[in-house]
C-alpha positions in Angstrom: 27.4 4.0 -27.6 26.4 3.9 -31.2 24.4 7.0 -32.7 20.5 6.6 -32.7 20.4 8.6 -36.2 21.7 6.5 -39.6 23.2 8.5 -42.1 23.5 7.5 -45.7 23.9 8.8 -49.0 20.8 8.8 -51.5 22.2 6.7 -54.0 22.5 4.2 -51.3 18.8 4.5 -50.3 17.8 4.5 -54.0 20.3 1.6 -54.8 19.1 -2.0 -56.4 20.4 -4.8 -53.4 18.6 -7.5 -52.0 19.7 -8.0 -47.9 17.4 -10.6 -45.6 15.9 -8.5 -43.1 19.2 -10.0 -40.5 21.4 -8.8 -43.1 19.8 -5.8 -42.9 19.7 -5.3 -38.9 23.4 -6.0 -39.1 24.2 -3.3 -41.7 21.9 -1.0 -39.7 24.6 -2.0 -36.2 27.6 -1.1 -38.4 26.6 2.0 -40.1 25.7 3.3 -36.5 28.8 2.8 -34.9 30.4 5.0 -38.1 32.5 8.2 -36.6 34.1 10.0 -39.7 37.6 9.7 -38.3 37.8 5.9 -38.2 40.4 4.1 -39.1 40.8 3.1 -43.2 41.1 -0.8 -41.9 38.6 -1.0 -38.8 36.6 -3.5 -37.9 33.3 -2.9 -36.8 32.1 -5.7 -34.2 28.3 -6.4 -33.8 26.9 -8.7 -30.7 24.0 -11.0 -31.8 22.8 -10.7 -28.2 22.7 -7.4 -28.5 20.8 -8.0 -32.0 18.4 -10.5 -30.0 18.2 -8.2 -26.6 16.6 -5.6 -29.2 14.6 -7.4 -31.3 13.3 -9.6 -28.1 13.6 -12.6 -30.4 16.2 -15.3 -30.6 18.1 -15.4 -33.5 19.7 -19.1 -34.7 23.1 -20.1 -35.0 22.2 -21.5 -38.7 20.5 -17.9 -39.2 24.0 -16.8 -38.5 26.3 -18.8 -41.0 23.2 -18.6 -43.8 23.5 -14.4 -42.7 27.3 -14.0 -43.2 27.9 -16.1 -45.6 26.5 -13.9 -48.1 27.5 -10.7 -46.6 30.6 -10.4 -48.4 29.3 -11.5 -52.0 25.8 -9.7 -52.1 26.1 -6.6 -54.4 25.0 -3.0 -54.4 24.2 -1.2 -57.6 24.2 2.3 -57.4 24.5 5.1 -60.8 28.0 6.0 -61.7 29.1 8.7 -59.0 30.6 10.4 -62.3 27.1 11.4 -63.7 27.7 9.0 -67.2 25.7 6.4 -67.6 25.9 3.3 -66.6 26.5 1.6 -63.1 28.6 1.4 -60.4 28.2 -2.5 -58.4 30.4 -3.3 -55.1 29.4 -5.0 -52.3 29.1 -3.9 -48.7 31.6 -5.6 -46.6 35.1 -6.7 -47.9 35.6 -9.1 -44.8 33.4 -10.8 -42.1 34.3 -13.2 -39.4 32.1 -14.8 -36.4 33.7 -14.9 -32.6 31.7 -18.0 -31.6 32.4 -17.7 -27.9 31.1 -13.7 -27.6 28.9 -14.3 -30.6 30.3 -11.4 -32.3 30.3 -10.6 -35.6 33.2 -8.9 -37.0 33.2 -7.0 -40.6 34.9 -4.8 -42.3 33.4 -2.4 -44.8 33.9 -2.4 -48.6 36.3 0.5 -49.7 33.9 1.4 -52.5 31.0 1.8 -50.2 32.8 4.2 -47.6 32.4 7.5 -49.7 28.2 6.7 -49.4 28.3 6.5 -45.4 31.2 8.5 -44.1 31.0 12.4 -43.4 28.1 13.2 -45.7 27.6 16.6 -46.1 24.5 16.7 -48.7 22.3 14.7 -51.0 21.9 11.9 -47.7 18.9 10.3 -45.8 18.7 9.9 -42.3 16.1 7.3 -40.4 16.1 6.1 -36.8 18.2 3.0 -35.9 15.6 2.2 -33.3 12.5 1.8 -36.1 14.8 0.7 -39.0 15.5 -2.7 -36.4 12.1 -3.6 -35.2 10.3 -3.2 -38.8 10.2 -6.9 -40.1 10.2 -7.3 -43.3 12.9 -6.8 -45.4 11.1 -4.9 -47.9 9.2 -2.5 -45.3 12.7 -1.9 -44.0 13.9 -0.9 -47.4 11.1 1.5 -48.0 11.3 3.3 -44.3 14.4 4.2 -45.8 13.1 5.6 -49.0 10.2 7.0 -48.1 12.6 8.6 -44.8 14.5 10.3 -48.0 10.8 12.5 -48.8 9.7 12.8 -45.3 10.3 16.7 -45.8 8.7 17.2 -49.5 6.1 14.3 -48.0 6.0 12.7 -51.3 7.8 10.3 -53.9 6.4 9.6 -57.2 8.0 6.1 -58.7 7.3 3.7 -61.7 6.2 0.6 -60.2 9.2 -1.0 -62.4 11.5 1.0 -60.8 10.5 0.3 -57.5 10.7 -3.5 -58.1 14.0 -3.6 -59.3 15.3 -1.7 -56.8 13.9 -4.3 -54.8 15.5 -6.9 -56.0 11.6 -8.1 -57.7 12.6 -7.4 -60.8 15.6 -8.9 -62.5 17.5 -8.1 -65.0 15.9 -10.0 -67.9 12.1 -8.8 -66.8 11.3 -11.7 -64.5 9.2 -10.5 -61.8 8.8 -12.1 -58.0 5.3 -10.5 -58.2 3.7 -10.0 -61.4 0.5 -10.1 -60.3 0.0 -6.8 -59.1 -3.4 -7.6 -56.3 0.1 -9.3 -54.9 2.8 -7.2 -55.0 0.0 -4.5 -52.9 -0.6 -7.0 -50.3 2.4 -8.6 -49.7 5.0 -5.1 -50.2 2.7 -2.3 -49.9 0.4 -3.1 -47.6 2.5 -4.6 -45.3 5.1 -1.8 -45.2 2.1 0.4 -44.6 0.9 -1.7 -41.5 4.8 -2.0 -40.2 5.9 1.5 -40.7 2.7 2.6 -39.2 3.1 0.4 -35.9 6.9 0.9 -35.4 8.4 4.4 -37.0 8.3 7.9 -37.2 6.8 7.8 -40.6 3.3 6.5 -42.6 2.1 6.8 -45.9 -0.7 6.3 -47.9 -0.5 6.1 -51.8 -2.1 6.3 -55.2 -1.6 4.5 -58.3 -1.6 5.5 -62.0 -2.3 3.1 -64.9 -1.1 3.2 -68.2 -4.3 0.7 -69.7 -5.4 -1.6 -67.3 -1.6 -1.8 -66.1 -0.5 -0.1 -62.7 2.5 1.3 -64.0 3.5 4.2 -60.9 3.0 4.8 -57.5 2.9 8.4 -55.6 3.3 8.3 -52.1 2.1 10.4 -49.3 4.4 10.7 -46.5 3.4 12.2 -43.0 5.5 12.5 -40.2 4.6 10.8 -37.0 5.6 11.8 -33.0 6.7 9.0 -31.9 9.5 8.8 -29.6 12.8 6.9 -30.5 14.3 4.4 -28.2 17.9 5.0 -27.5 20.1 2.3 -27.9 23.1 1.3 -25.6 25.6 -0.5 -27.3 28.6 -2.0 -26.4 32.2 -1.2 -28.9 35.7 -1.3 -28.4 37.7 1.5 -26.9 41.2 2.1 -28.0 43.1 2.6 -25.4 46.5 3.5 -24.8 49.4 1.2 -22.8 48.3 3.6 -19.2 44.7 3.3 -19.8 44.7 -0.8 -20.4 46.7 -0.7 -17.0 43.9 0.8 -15.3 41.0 -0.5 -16.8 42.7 -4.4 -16.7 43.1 -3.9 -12.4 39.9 -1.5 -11.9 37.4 -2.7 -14.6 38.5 -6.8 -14.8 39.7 -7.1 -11.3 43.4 -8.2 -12.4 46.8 -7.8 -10.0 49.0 -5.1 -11.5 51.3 -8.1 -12.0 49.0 -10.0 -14.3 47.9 -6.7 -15.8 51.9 -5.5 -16.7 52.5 -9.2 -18.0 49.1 -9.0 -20.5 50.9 -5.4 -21.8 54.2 -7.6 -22.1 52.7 -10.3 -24.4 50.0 -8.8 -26.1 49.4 -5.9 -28.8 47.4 -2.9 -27.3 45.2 -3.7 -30.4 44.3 -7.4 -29.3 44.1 -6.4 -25.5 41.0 -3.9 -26.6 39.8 -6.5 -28.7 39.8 -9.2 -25.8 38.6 -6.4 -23.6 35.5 -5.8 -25.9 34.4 -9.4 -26.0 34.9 -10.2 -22.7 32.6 -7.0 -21.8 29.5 -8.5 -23.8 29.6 -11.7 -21.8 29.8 -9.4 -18.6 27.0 -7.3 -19.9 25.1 -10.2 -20.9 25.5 -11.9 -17.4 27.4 -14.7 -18.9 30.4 -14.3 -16.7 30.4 -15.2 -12.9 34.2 -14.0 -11.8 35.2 -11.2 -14.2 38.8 -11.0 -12.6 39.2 -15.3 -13.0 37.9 -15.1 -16.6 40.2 -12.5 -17.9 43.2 -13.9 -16.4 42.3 -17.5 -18.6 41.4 -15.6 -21.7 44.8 -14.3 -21.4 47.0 -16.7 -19.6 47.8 -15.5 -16.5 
């Protein structure tokens, strides 16, 4: 079951990335499923049914490809952790691979980027995994998370610059996605007002400061809202030892000890649970008619 609370560290929420708002949901399935004494090499396995049981919204297979196909080459830019400056760019996944048949996505996270979600102990922001998934667009999603990091002082002051090249408006050489700024209110601002409002915890309202005739920074107002979060029931893979895949092989997926002793003859305990897992999101997904016939081809016996 993956943890209904996202943790990450502030430089992460303050970073300068651009992630589609898919991209994003997918991050948001990984980071949840993040237990501080996982493996240095694991791979973390989100279901696009799942993704599309949640969202109540069918998600294409060209979505997909166009999705992970950028996953692992899409930078972060965060300051230097040393305090000099300067910046520090990874990316977030060092790995990512598509299981067709389960439509699974398999990824594995950046080395670089572990230290800013694994066992934080200060200077992090938390949001809920529920609301950071139903808010739409990929801007509104980014500033949940941001304004999430203030819901306690219930404000964030910002230069409007800042703000835009965190969000990936503003590049590098000063070319801006919205330079008009009756724009960049509607189409950011307002609408991350009207989305946070309708699906999180959190709303805002804000005022803005010119230098001239130019709107130059932006303070928030942040208030907290009661609104119940959804818990989330998702399916991830169990490690389990040679005694426990005997019994969960003949109990769970209806196999004859026989079969079950010859799957733990041929196969690694690590692609057993790995079969295990994907077979379980067709079953939970209603996808498989005979659980005990379907395991027995997926592994040959």
């Amino acid at each position: 079951m993956a943890k209904n609370i996202i943790y990450q560290a502030n430089a992460i929420t303050q970073a300068r990335y651009e992630l589609s708002a898919l991209q994003k949901n997918i991050l948001y399935l990984v980071m949840a499923q993040i237990k501080k004494d996982d493996a240095v090499d694991k791979k973390y396995r989100v279901s696009v049914v799942d993704m599309e049981r949640i969202l109540d919204n069918q998600i294409r297979p060209d979505d997909i490809r166009k999705a992970t196909a950028s996953l692992v080459t899409k930078l972060i830019e965060v300051e230097n952790p040393d305090g000099e400056a300067g910046f520090l760019q990874m990316t977030f996944f060092s790995s990512v691979s598509y299981i067709q048949k389960s439509r699974t996505i398999e990824l594995e996270i950046s080395q670089r980027l572990k230290p800013y979600l694994f066992d934080l102990k200060e200077k992090f922001t938390t949001f809920q995994l529920d609301m950071a998934l139903t808010v739409k667009s990929k801007y509104s999603k980014r500033l949940y998370e941001m304004l999430s990091q203030y819901k306690d002082t219930k404000k964030m002051f910002i230069k409007v610059e800042d703000l835009k090249y965190k969000l990936f408006i503003l590049d590098e050489k000063g070319g801006d996605s919205y330079p008009n700024w009756a724009d960049f209110e509607k189409r950011i601002l307002k609408t991350a007002q009207k989305e946070l409002d309708e699906y999180t915890d959190i709303a805002f309202s804000y005022k803005t400061k010119k230098t001239g005739r130019k709107v130059t920074s932006l303070e928030f107002f942040i208030s907290k809202r009661h609104v119940k979060a959804t818990s989330l029931v998702l399916p991830e893979i169990e490690i389990l030892g040679k005694e426990q895949l005997l019994e969960r092989l003949t109990s769970q997926f209806k196999l004859r000890k026989d079969q079950s002793l010859k799957i733990l003859e041929l196969y690694t305990e690590q692609e057993i649970n790995k079969r295990l897992y994907e077979i379980n999101i067709l079953v939970i997904n209603k996808q498989i008619s005979s659980v005990g016939g379907y395991t027995a081809k997926i592994f040959g016996v």
